[in-house]
C-alpha positions as CSV (number, residue, x, y, z in Angstrom):
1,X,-32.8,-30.5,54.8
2,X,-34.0,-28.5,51.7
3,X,-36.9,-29.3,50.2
4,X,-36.8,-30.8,46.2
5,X,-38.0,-27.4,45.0
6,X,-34.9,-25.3,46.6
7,X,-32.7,-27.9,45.2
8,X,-33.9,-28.0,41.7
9,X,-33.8,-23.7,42.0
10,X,-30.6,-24.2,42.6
11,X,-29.7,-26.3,40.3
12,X,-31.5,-24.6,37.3
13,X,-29.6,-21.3,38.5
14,X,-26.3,-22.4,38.4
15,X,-27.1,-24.1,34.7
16,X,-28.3,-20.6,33.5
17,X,-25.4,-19.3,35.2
18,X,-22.8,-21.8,33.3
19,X,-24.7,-21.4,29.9
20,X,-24.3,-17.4,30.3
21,X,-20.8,-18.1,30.7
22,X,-20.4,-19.8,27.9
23,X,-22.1,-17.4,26.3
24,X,-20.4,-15.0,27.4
25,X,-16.7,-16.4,26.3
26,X,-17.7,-17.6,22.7
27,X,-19.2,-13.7,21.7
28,X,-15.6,-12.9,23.4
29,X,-13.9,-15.2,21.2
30,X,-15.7,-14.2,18.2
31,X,-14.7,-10.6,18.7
32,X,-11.2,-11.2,19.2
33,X,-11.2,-13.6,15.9
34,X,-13.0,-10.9,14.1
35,X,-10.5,-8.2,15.5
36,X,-7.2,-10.5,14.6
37,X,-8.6,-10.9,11.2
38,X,-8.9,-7.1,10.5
39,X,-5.2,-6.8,11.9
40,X,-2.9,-7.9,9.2
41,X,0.4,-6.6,9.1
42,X,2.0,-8.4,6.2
43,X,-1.5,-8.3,3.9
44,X,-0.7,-11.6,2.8
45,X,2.3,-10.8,1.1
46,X,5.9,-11.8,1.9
47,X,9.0,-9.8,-0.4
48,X,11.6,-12.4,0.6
49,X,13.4,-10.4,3.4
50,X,13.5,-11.9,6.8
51,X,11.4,-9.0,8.3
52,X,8.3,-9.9,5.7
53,X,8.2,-13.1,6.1
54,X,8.3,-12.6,10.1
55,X,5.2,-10.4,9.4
56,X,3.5,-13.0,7.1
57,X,4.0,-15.7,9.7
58,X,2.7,-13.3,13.0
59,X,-0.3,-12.8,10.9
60,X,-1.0,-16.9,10.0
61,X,-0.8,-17.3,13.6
62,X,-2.5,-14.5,14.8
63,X,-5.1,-15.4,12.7
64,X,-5.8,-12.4,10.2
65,X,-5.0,-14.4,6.9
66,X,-6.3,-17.4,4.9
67,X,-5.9,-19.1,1.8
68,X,-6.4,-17.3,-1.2
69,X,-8.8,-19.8,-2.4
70,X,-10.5,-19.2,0.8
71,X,-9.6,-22.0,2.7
72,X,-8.9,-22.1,7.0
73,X,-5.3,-22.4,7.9
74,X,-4.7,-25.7,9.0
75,X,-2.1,-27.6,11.1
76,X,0.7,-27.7,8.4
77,X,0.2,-24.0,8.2
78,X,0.3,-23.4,11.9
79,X,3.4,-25.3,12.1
80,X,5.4,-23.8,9.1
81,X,4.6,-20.3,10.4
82,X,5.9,-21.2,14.4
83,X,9.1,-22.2,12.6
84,X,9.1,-19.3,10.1
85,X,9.2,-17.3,13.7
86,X,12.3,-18.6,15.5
87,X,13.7,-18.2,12.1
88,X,13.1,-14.8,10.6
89,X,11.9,-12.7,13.6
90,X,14.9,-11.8,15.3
């Protein structure tokens, strides 16, 4: 049987391992977030044809645009842009 102190090496090691992880993913997600965001096809703009406004919604849900007041793109948005999709990007 292990003695406490193994155990609780253990244990401390494979908590440093998960929080390096996790770590590890959210700088990954940043980057991507950061990346998408300098990656917009459409620049926010839409001219009516089918082919812009596919561009304008790729872009809301790749996340590279926002509000022009500022504000995050919320569900409504997410939602209108999927549809926007199956029905201007052919």
């Amino acid at each position: 049987m292990k003695a406490a102190e193994e155990l609780f090496q253990e244990r401390e090691k494979a908590r440093e391992q998960e929080v390096d992880k996790a770590n590890t993913l959210q700088k990954a997600s940043t980057n991507q977030a950061e990346t998408r965001r300098s990656e917009s096809v459409s620049g926010g703009r839409q001219g009516g044809a089918d082919v812009s406004r596919c561009a304008l919604s790729k872009d809301v849900l790749n996340g590279s645009l926002k509000h022009s007041n500022g504000a995050p793109l919320d569900a409504s948005d997410i939602k209108t842009a999927s549809k926007d999709i199956r029905k201007f990007c052919h």
